[in-house]
MMTF fields as JSON, N, C-alpha, C and O atoms, coordinates in Angstrom:
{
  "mmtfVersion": "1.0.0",
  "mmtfProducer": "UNKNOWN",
  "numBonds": 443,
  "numAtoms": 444,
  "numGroups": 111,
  "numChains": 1,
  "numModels": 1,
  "chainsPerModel": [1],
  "groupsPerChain": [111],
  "chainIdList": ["A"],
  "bondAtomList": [4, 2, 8, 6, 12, 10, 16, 14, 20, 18, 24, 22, 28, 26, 32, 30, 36, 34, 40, 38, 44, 42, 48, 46, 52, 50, 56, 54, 60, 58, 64, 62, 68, 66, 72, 70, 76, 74, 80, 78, 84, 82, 88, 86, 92, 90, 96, 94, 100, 98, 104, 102, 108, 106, 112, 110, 116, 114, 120, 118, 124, 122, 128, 126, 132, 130, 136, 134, 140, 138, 144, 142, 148, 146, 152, 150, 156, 154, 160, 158, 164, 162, 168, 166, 172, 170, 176, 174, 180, 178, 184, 182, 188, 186, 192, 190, 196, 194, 200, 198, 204, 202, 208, 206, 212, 210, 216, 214, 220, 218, 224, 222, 228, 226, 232, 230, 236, 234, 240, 238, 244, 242, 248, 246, 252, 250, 256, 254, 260, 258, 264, 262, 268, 266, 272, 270, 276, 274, 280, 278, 284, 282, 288, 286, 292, 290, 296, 294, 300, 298, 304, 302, 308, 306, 312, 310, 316, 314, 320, 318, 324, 322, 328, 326, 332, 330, 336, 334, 340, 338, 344, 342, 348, 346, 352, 350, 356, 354, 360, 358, 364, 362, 368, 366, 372, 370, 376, 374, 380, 378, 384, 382, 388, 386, 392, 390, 396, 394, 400, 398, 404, 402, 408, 406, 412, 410, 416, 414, 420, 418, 424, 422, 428, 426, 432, 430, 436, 434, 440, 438],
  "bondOrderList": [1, 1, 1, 1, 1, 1, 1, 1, 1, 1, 1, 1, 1, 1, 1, 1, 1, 1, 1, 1, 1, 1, 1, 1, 1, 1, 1, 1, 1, 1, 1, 1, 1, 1, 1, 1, 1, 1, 1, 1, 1, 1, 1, 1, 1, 1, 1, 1, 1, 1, 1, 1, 1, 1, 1, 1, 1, 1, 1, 1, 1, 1, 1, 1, 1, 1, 1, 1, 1, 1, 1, 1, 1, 1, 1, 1, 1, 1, 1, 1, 1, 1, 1, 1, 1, 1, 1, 1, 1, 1, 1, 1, 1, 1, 1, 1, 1, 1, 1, 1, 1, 1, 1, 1, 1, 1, 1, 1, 1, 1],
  "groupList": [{"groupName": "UNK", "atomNameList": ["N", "CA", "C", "O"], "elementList": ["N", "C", "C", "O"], "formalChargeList": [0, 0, 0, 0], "bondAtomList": [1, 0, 2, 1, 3, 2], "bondOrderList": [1, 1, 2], "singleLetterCode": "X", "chemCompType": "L-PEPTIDE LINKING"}],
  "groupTypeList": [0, 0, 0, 0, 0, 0, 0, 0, 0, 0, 0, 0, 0, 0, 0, 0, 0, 0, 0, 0, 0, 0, 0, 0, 0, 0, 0, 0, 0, 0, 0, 0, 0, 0, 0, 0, 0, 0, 0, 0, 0, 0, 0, 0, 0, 0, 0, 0, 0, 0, 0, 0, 0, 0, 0, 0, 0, 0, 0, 0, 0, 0, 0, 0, 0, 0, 0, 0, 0, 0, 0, 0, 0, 0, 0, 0, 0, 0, 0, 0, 0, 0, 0, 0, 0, 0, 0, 0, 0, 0, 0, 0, 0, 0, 0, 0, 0, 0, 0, 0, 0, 0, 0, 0, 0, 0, 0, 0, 0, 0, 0],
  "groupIdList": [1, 2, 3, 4, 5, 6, 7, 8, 9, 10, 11, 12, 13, 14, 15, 16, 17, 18, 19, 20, 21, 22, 23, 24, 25, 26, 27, 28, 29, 30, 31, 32, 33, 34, 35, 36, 37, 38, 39, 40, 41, 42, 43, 44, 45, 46, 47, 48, 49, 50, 51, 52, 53, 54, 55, 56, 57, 58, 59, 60, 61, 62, 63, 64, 65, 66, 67, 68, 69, 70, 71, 72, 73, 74, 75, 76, 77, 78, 79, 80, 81, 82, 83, 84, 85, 86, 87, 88, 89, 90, 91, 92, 93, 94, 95, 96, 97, 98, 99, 100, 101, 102, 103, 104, 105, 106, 107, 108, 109, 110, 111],
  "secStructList": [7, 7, 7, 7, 2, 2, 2, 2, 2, 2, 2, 2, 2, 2, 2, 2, 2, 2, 2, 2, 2, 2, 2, 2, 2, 6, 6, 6, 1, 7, 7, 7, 7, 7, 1, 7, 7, 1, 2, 2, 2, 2, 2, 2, 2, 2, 2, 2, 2, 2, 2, 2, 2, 2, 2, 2, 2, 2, 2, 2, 2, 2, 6, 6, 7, 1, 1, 7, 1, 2, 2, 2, 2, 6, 2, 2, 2, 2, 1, 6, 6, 7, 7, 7, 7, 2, 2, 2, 2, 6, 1, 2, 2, 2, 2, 2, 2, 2, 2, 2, 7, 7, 7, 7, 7, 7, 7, 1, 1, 7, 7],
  "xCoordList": [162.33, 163.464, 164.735, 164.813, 165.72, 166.934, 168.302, 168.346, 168.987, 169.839, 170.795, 170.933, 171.604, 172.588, 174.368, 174.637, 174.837, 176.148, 176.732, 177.258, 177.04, 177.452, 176.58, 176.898, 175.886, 174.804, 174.569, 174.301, 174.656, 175.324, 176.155, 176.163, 177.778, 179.142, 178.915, 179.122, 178.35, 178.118, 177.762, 178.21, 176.884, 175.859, 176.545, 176.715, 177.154, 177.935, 178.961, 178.927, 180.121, 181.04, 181.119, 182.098, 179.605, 178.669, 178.785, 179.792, 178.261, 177.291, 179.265, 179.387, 180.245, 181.455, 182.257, 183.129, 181.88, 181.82, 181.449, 182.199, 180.34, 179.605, 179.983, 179.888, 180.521, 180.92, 182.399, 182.718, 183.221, 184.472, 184.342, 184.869, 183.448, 183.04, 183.153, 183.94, 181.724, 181.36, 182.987, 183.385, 183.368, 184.796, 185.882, 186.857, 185.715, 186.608, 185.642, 185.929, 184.424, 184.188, 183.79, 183.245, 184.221, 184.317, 185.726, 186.074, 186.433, 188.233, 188.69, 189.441, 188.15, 188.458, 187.716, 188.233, 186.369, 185.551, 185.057, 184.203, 185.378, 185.031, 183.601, 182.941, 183.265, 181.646, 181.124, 181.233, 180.567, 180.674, 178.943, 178.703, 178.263, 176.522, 176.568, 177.479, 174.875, 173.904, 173.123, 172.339, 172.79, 172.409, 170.844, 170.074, 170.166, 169.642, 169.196, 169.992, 167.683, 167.554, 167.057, 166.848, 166.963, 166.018, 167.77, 168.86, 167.232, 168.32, 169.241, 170.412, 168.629, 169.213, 169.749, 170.453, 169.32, 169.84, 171.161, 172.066, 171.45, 172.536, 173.725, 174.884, 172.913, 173.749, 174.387, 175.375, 173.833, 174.299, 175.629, 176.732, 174.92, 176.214, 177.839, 178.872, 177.575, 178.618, 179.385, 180.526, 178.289, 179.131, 179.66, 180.819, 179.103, 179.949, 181.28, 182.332, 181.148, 182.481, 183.351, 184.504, 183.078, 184.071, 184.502, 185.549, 183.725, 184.218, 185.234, 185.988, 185.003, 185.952, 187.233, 188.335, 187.222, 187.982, 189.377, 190.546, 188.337, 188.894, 189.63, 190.351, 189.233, 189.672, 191.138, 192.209, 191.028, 191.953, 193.219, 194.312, 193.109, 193.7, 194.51, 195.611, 194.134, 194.11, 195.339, 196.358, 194.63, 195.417, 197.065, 198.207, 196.773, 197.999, 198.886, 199.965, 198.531, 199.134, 200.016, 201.219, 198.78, 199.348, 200.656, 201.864, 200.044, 201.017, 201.928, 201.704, 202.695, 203.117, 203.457, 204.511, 202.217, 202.133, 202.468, 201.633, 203.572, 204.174, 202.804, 202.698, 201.801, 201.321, 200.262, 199.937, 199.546, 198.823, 197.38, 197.467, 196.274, 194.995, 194.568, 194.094, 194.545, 193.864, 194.33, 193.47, 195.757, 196.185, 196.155, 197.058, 195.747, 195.196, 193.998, 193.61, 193.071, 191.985, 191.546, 190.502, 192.565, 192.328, 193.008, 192.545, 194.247, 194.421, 193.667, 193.649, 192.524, 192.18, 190.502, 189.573, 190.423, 189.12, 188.995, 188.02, 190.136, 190.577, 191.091, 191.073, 191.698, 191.567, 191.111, 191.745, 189.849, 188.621, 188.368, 188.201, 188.374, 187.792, 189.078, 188.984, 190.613, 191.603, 191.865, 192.117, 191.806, 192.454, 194.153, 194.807, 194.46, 196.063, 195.84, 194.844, 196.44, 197.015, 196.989, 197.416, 196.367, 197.151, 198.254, 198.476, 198.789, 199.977, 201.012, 202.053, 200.379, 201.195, 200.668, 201.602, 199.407, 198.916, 199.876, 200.004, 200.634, 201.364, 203.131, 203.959, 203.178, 204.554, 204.693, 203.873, 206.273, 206.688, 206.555, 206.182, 206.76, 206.429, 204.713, 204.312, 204.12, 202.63, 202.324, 201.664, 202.619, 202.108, 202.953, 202.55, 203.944, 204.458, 203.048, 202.296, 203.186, 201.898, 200.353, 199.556, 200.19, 199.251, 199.106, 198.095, 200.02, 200.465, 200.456, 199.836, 200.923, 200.839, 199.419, 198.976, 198.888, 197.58, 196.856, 196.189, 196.919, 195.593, 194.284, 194.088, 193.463, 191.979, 191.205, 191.317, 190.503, 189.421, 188.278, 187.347, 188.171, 187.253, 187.662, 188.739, 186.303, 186.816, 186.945, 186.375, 187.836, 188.157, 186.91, 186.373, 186.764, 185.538, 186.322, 185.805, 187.164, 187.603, 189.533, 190.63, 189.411, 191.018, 191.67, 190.843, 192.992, 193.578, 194.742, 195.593],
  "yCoordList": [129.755, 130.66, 129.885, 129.006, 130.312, 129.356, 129.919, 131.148, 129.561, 130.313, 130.518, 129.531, 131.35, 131.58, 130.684, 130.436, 130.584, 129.364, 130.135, 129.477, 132.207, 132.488, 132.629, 132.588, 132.736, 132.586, 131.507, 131.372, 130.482, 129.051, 128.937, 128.232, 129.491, 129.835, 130.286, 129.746, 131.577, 132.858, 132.083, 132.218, 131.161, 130.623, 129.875, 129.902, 128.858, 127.57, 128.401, 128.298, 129.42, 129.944, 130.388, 130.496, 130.818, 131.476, 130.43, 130.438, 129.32, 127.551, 127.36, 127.064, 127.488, 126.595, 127.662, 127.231, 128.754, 129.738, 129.363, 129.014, 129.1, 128.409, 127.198, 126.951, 126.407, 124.968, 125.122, 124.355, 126.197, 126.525, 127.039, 126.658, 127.953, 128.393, 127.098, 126.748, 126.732, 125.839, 124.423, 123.901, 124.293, 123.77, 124.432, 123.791, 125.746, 126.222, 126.118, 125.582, 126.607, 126.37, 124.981, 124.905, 123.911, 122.603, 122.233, 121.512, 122.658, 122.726, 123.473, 122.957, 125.119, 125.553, 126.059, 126.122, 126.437, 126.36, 125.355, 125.663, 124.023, 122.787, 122.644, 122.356, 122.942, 123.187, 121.67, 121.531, 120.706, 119.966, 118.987, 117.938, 119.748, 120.621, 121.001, 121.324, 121.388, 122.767, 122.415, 121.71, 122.622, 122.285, 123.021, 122.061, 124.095, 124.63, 124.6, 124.594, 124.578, 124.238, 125.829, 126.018, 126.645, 128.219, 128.74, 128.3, 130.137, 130.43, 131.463, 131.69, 132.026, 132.398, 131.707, 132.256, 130.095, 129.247, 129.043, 128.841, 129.033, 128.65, 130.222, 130.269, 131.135, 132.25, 132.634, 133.317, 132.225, 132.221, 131.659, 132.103, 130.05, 129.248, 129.179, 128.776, 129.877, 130.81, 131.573, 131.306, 132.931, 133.931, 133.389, 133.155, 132.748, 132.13, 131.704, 132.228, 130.474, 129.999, 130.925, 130.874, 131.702, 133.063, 133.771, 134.416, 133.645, 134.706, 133.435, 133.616, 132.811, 132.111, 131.807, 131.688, 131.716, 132.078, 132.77, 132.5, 134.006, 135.262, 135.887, 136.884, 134.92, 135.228, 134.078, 134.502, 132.993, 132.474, 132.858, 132.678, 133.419, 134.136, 135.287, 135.517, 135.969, 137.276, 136.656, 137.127, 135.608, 135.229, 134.569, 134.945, 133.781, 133.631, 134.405, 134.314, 135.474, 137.062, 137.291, 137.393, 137.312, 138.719, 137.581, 137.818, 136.463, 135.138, 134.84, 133.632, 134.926, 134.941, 133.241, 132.844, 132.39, 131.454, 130.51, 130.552, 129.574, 128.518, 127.731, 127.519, 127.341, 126.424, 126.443, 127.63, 125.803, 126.332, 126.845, 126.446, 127.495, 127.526, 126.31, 126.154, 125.269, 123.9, 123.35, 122.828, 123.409, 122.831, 124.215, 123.922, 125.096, 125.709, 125.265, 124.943, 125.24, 125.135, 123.729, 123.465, 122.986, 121.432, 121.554, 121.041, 122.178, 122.558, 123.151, 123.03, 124.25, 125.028, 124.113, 124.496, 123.094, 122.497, 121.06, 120.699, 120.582, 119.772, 120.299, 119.633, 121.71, 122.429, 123.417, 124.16, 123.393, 124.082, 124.679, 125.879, 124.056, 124.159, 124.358, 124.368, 124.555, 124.146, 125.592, 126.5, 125.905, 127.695, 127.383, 126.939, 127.714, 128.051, 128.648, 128.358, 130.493, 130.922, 130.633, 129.514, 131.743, 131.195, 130.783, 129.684, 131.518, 131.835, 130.797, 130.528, 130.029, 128.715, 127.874, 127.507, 127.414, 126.308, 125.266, 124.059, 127.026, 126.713, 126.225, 125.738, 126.637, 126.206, 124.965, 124.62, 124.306, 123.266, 123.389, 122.376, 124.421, 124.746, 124.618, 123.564, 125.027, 124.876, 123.403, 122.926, 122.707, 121.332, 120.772, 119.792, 121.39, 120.719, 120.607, 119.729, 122.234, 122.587, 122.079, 122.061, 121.608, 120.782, 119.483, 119.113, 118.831, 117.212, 117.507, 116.632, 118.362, 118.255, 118.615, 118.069, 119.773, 119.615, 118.86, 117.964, 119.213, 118.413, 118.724, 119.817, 118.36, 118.204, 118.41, 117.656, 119.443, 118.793, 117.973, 118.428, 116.917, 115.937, 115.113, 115.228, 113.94, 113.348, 111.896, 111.615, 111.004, 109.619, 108.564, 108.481, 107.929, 106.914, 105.519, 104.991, 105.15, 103.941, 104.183, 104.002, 104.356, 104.617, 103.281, 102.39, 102.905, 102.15, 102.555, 101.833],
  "zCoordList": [45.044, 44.959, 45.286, 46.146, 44.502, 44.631, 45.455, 45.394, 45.912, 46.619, 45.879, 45.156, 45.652, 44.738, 45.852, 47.028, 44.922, 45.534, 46.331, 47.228, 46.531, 47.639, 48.282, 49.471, 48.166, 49.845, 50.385, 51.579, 49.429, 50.575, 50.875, 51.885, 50.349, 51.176, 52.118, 53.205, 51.92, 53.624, 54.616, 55.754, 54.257, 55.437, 56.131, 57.35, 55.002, 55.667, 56.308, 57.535, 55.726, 56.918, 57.951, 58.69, 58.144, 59.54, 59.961, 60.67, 59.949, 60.533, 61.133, 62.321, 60.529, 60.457, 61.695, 62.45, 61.705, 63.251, 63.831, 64.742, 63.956, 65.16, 65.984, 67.186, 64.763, 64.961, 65.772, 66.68, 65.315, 65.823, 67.783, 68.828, 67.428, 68.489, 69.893, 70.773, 69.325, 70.434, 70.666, 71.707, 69.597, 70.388, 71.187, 71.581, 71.435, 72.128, 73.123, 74.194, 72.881, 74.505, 75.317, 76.418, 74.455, 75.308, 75.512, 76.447, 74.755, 75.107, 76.21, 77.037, 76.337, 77.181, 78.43, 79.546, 78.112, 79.19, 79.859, 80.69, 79.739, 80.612, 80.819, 81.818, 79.519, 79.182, 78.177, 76.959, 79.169, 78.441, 78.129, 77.53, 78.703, 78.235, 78.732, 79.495, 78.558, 78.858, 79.434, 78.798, 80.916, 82.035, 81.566, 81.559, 81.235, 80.333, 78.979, 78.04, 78.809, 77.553, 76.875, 75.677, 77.721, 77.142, 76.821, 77.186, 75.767, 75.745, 76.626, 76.321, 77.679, 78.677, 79.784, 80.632, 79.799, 80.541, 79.801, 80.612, 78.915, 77.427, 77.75, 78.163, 77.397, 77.757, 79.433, 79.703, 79.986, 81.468, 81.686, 82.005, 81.281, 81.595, 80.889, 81.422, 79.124, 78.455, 79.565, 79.942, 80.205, 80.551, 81.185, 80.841, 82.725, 83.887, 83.419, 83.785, 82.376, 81.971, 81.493, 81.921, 80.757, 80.411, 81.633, 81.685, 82.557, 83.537, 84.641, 85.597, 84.28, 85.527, 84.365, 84.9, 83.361, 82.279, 82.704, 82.981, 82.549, 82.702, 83.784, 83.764, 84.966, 86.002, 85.941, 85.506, 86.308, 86.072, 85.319, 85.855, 84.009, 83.469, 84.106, 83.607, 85.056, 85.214, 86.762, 87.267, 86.977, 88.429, 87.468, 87.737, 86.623, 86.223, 86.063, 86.649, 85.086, 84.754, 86.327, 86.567, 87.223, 88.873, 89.122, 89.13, 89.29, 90.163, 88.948, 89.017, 87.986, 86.774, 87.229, 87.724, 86.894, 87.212, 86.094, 85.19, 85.882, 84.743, 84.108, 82.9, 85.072, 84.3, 83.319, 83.272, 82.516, 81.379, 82.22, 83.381, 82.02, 82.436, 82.615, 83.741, 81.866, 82.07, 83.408, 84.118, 83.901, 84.532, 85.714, 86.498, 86.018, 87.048, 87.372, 88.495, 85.787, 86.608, 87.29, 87.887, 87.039, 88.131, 89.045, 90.064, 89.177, 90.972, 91.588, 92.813, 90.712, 91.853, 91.862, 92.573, 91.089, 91.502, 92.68, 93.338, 92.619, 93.973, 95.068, 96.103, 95.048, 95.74, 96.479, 97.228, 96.211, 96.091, 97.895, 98.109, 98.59, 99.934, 100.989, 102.216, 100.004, 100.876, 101.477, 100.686, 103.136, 103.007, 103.136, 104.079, 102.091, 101.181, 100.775, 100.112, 100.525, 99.736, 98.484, 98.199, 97.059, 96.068, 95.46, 94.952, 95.519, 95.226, 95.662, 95.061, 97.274, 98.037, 96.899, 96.185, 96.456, 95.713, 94.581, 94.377, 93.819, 92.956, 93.194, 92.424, 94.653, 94.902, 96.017, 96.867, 95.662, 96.164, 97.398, 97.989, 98.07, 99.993, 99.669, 100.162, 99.306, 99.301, 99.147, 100.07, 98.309, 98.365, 99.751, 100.378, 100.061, 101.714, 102.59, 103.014, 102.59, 103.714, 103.752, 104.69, 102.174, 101.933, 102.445, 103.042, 102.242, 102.212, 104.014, 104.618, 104.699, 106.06, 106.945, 107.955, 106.136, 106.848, 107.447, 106.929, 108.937, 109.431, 109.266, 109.798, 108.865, 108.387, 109.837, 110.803, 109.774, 110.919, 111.045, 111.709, 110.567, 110.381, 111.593, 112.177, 112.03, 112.782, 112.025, 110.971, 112.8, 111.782, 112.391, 113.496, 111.299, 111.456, 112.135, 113.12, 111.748, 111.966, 112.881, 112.351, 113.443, 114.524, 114.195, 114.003, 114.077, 114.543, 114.671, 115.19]
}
């Protein structure tokens, strides 16, 4: 049985979705494999990324925050463990209060 030439269009424009797809979500979900090979391991790690997505998003919106999502989501991943305020993260007094923090760690080597 032979396929008729639009049903190899349909298919390929489906296949060329897919292909679109999965570059947004290595552009924007910082999805860069699949820790997972089943497909609920595959779908998991989708939603998660959508949802931290989404959130980010949502914090930009409240904090009507200048910078793009990409560039939130690397402040808020080196900043991960810092207690600041959001809202300080993104401003010039916040990186003060940053840059001044004392850490409670203790130092290995004194001089």
């Amino acid at each position: 049985m032979a396929l008729s030439p639009v049903i190899i269009a349909r298919i390929y424009k489906m296949r060329w979705q897919i292909e679109l797809f999965f570059k947004w979500i290595k552009q924007h979900l910082r999805i860069k494999a699949f820790y997972g090979t089943s497909e609920n391991a595959v779908k998991t790690q989708i939603w998660i990324a959508v949802c931290v997505y989404v959130l980010v998003a949502i914090i930009k919106k409240e904090l009507e925050l200048e910078p793009t999502l990409h560039r939130i989501l690397q402040v808020l991943s080196v900043s991960l463990f810092e207690q600041l305020p959001l809202n300080e993260l993104f401003t010039v007094e916040g990186h003060r209060n940053q840059a001044n923090y004392t850490h409670n760690q203790l130092t290995f080597w004194e001089f």
